[in-house]
C-alpha positions in Angstrom: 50.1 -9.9 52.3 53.4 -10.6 50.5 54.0 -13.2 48.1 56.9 -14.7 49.6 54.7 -14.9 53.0 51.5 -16.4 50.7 53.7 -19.0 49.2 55.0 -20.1 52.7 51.4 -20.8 54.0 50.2 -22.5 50.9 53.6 -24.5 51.6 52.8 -25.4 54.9 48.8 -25.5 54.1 49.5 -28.4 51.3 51.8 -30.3 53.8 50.0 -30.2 57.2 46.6 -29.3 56.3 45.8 -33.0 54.3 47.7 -34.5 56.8 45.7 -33.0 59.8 42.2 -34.0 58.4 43.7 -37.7 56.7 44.5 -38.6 60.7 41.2 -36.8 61.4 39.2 -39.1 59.0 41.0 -42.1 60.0 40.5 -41.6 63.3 36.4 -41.4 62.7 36.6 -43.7 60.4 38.1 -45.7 62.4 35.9 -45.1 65.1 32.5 -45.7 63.2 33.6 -49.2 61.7 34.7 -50.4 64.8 31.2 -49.4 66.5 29.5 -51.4 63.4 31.1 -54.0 63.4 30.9 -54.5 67.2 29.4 -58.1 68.0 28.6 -60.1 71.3 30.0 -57.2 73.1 33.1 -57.0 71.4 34.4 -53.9 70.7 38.3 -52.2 69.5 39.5 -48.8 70.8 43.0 -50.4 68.8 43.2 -49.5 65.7 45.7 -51.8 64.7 43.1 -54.9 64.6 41.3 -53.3 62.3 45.0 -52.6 59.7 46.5 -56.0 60.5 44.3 -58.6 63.0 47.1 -61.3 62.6 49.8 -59.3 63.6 47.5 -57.4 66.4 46.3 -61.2 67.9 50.2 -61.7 68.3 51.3 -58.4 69.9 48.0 -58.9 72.2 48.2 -62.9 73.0 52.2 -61.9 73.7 51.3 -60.1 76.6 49.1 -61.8 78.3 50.8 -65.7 77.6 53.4 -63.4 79.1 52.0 -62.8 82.2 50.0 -66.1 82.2 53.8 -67.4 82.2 54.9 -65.9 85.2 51.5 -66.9 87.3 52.6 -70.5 86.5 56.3 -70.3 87.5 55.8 -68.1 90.7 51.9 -68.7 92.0 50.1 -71.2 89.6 46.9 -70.8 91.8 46.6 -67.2 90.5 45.4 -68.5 87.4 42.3 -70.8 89.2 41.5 -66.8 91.3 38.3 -65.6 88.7 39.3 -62.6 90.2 42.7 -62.4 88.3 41.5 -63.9 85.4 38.7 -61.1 85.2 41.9 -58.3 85.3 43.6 -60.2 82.9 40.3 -60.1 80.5 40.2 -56.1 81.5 43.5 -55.3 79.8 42.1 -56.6 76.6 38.3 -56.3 75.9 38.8 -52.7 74.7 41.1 -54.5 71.7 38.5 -57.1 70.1 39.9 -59.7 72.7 39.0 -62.0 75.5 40.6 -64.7 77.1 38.7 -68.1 77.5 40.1 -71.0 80.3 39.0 -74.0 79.6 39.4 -76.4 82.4 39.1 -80.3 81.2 35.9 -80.1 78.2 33.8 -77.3 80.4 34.1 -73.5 80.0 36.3 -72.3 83.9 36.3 -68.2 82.9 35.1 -66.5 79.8 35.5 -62.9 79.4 32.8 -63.0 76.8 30.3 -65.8 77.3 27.7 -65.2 74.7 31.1 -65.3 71.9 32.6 -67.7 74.1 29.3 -70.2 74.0 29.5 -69.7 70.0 33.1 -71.1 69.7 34.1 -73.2 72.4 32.9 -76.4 70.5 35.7 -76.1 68.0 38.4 -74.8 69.9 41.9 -77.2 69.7 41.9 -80.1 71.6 45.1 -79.8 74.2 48.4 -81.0 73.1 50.7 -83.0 75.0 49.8 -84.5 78.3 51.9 -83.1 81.5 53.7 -80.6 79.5 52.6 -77.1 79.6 52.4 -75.7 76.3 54.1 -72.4 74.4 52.2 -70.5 72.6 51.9 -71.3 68.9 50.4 -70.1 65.7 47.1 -68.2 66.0 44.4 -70.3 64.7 41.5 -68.9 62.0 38.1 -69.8 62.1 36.8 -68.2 58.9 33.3 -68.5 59.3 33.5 -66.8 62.6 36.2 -64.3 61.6 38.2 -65.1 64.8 41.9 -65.7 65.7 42.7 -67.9 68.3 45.6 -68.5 70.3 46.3 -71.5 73.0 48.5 -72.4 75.7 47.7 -75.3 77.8 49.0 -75.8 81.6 47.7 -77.9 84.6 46.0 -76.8 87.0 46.3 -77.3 90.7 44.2 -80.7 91.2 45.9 -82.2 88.0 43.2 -81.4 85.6 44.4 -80.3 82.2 43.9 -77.0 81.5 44.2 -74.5 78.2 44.3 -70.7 78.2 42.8 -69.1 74.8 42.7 -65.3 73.7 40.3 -64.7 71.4 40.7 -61.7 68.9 38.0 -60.6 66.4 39.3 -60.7 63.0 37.4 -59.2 59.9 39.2 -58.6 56.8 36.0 -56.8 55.1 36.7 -54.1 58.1 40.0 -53.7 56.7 39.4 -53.3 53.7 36.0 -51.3 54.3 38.6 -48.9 56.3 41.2 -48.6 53.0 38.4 -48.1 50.9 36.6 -45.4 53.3 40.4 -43.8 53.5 41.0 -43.6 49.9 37.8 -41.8 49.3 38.5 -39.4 52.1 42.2 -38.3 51.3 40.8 -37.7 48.0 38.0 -35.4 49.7 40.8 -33.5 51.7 43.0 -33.1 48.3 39.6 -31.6 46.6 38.5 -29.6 49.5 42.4 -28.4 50.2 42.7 -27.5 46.4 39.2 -25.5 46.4 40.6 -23.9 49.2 44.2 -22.9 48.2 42.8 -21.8 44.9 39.7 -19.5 46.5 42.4 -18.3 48.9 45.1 -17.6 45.7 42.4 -16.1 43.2 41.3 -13.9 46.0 44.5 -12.7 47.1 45.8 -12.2 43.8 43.9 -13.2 40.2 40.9 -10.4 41.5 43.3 -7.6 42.5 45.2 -8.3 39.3 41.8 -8.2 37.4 40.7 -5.0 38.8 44.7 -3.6 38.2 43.6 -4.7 34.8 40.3 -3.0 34.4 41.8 0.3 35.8 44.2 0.2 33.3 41.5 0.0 30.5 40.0 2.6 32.0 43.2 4.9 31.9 44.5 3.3 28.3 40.6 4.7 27.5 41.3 8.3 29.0 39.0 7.5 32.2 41.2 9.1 34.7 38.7 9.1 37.5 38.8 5.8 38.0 40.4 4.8 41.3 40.9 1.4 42.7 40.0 0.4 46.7 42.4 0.6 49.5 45.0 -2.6 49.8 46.4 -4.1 52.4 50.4 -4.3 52.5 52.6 -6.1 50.3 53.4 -6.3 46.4 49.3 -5.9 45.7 48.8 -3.0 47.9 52.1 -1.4 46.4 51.1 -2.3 42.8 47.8 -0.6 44.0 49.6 2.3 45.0 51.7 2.7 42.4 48.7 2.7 40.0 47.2 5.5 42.2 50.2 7.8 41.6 50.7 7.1 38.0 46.6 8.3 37.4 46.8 10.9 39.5 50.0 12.4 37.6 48.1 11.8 34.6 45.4 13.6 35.8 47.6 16.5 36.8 49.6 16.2 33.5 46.2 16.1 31.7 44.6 19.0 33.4 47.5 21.3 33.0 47.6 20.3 29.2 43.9 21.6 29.2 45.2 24.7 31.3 47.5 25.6 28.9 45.5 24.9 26.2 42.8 27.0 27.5 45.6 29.8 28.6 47.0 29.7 24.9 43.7 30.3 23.3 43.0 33.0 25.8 46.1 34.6 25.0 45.9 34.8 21.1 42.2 36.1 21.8 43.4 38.8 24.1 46.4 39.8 21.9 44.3 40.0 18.7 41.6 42.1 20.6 44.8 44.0 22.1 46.1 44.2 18.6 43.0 45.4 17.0 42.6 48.3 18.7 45.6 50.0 18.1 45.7 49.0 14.6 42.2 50.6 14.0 43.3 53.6 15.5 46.6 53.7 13.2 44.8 53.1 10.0 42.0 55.7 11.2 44.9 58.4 11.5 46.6 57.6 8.4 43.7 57.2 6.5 43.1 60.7 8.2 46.4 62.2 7.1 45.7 60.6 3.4 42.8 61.9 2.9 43.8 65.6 4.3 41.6 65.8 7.5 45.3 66.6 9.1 45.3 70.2 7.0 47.1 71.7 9.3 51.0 70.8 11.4 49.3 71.1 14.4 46.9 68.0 13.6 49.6 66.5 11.4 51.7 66.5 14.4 49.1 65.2 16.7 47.8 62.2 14.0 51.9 61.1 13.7 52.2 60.9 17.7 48.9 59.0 18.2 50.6 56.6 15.4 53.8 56.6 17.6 52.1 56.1 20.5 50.4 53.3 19.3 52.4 52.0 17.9 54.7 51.5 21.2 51.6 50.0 22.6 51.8 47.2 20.3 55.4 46.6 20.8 54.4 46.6 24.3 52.0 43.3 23.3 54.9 42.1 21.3 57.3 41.7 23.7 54.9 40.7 26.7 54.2 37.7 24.2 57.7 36.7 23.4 58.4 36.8 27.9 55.4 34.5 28.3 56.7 32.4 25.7 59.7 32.2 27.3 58.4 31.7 30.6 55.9 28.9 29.7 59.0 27.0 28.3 61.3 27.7 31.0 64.0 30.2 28.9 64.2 33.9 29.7 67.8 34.9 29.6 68.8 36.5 32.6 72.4 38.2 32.7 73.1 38.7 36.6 75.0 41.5 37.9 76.0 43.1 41.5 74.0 46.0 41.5 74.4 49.2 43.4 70.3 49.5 44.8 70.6 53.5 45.2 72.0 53.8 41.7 69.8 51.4 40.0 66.7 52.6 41.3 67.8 56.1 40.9 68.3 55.7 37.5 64.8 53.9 36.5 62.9 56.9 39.1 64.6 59.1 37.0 63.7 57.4 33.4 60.4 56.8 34.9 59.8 60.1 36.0 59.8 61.3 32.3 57.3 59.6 31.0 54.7 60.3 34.1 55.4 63.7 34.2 53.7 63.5 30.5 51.1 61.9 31.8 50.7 64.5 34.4 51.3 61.8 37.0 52.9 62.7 40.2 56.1 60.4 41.0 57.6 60.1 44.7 60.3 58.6 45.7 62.1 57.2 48.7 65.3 55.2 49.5 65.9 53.7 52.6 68.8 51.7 52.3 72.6 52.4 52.9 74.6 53.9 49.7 76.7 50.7 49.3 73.5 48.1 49.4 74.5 45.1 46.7 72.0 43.0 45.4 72.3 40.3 42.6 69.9 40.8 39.9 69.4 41.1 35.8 69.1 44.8 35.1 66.8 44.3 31.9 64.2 42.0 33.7 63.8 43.8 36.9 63.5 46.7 34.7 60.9 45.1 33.2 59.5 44.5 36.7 59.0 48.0 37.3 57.5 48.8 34.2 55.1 46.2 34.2 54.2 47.4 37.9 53.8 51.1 37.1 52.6 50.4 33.6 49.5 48.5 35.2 49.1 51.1 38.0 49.1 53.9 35.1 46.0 51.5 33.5 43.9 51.8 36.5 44.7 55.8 37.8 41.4 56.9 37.1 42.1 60.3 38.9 43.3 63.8 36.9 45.7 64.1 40.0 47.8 60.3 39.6 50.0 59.7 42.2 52.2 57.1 42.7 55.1 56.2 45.4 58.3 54.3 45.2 60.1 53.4 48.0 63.2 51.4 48.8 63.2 50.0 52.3 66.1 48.1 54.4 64.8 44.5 56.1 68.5 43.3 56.9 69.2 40.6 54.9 67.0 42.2 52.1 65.3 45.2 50.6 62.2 45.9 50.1 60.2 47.6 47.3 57.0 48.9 47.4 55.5 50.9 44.6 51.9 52.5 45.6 49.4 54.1 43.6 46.1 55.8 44.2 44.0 54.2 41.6 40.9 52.6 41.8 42.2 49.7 43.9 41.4 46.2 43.5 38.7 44.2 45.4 39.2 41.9 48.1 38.1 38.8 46.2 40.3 39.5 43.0 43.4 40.1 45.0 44.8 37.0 45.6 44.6 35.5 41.8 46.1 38.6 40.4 49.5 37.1 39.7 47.8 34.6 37.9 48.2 34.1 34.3 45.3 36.0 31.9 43.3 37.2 35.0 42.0 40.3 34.5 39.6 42.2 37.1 37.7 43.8 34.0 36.5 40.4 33.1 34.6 41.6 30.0 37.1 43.8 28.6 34.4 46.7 28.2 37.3 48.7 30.1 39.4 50.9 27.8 42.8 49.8 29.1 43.0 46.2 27.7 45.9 44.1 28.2 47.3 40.8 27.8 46.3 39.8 31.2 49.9 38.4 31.2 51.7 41.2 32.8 52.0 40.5 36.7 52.3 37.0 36.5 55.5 37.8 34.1 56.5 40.3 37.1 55.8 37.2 39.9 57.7 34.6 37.9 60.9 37.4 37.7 61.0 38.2 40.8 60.6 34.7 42.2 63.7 34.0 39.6 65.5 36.6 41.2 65.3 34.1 44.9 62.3 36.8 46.0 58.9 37.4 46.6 56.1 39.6 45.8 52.5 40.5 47.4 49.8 43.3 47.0 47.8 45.2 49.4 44.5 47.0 48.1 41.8 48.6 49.4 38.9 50.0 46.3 39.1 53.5 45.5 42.3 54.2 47.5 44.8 52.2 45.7 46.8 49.4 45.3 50.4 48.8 46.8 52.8 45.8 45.6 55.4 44.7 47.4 58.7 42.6 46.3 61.6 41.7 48.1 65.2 40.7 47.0 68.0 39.7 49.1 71.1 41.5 49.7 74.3 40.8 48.1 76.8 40.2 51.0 80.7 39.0 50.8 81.6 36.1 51.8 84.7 36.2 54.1 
């Protein structure tokens, strides 16, 4: 939930919800004291006699003097009908009131008798003789806790006659009811600030404590720590945001290990790389110092095996210094528009030299029209085809080595595939072979070492170049890799 939608409903909780249970609690207050306190029948359903009894005896009195008023200008008799007198008494009993009508010093109607019995004896004496009365002050009887009010009249034989509404009265109700009140609102305020602050520390003090918590795990390198699924709003997108920033860490974090891992891996492979060829050199010139090589024949072949490898450590040299600038993002690439049959011819034809020494059978095939343009780096997809037929060299395994070059047309791009007929590659191994450091020959007992560097610096040049590459192998028949580069076409 939002914050701006949680501060409205605490707004309108703080407001109405007090309000709702103060008229609830006065209304059962209310209705208890006025059951209690019920005597000789009288009961209130009004809870203005139990507030202000004066004022109520008035409003109540009021009416029915009112009435009582018209009966004596239009039909006096009305008011001799028990009948009439008993609706009259009906309007009122639920309100701590009766009427009493006292005919000469006897009782004519009561609409309580047992209360009625208890204070006719000290009722007022009537006023003026022949003169019908208004209604006057309401008289108190304080030991009674009654308000009376009078109105005399005559009745219809002559005989005086007084017409009396009785109201209950009792102060220790009313102040029973402020007390009782007082103690309730402060109940709602206590119950309404428990439950505003549960609902608050809930919504938001826990969430922010558990934000908290995964933070210390984080700030303590725990990134596995994950926090529960929230709900909508600033929480649940604090929540989230949390979530993305550990699991970047994370991916950050692992990669660093990657890498770290990778780097160590690489100096190990390079110095076992390295320490082959440098045995072999010192073995030869030690060799040729010590005059094993007696003869130009054997000189010759000790100073070649040097060369040789030699070139096979400037090989690791330079594979080195193209990861390093692939790990940070920097190998220069100088793009040109090339011509595809003379750029490929060319490197067949360089190629061709050194596999021939080899004794390593080179075919070629192009495919594509004379005046096919791509855009590419000469150097680096030199290096592409090098690294390609340098590994396929590596694994031959055969004393007849074959391997095919062939440049196809697919439209919008060509196509190169370059096939040998080593020992192929197994079907579990091929699809992490452009990774970085994988080797098939796990525990280097193979003679051919190698970085393990070499076709993932082929992938990440091609992919450079806007292409793509793949490899189909099957074991013992050989291994084909395919890349593709799109043509260079003019724009009109």
């Amino acid at each position: 939930m939002k914050f701006k939608t949680r501060l409205i409903i605490t707004f309108l909780t703080i407001i109405l919800l007090p309000l709702v249970l103060a008229c609830t609690a006065f209304l059962c207050i209310g209705a208890y004291l006025s059951k209690g306190q019920e005597e000789y029948g009288i009961r209130s359903n009004d809870y203005n006699v139990l507030i202000d009894p004066t004022q109520a005896s008035r409003s109540i009195s009021d009416e029915i003097f009112l009435e009582v008023r018209e009966f004596l200008d239009k039909e006096p008799s009305k008011l001799e009908d028990l009948g009439v007198l008993a609706q009259i008494n009906d309007k009122i009993t639920d309100r701590a009131s009766y009427i009493l009508v006292r005919k000469g010093n006897a009782i004519y109607y009561a609409g309580n008798e047992l209360a009625a019995t208890k204070i006719f004896d000290k009722l007022p004496d009537f006023e003026e003789e022949g003169v019908t009365q208004q209604p006057g002050q309401s008289i108190y009887y304080d030991d009674m806790k009654k308000l009376v009010r009078q109105m005399d009249f005559k009745f219809m034989d002559g005989s005086e006659g007084s017409f009396f509404v009785i109201t209950r009265a009792n102060s220790v109700l009313s102040r029973k009811l402020f007390v009782d009140m007082a103690i309730a609102i402060m109940v709602i305020l206590i119950f309404t600030s428990l439950f505003l602050t549960n609902w608050i520390s809930r919504g938001v003090f826990t969430p922010i404590n558990q934000l908290n918590i995964a933070m210390q795990n984080i700030a303590e390198g725990n990134l596995e720590y994950m926090l529960p699924a929230k709900e909508d709003g600033e929480i649940g997108e604090l929540y989230r945001n949390y979530e993305d920033m550990r699991l970047r860490l994370k991916e950050s974090t692992d990669e660093k290990i990657l890498a770290e891992k990778q780097n160590k891996e690489l100096v190990s492979n390079i110095s076992h790389d390295l320490k082959t060829p440098i045995t072999a050199i010192k073995g030869y010139v030690e060799g040729i110092m010590d005059g094993v090589a007696d003869t130009p024949e054997k000189m010759d072949k000790y100073i070649r095996t040097i060369y040789n490898k030699a070139n096979d450590m400037d090989r690791l040299i330079n594979e080195l210094t193209v990861y390093s600038g692939i790990d940070s993002n920097r190998i220069p690439y100088h793009f040109h528009r090339i011509n595809v049959s003379e750029y490929f011819g060319d490197c067949v034809e360089e190629v061709g030299l050194d596999l021939e020494s080899k004794n390593i059978e080179l075919n070629y095939s192009n495919l594509v029209p004379p005046d096919t343009l791509i855009i590419a780096d000469p150097e680096q997809l030199k290096r592409v085809i090098n690294n390609i037929i340098g590994n396929s060299i590596k694994y031959l395994e055969k004393e007849e080595g074959e391997i095919d070059i062939r440049i196809l047309d697919e439209i919008d791009s060509i196509r190169v595939e370059i096939e040998d007929n080593g020992k192929g590659i197994a079907a579990k191994d091929l699809p992490k072979i452009f990774e970085r450091f994988y080797r098939t020959d796990a525990s280097r007992n193979s003679a051919q070492g190698g970085s393990g560097i070499g076709l993932s610096i082929v992938k990440k040049i091609v992919e450079d170049h806007g292409g793509y590459i793949w490899a189909t192998s099957k074991e013992g028949e050989g291994t084909c890799m395919h890349f593709v580069i799109r043509k260079y076409q003019e724009t009109v």
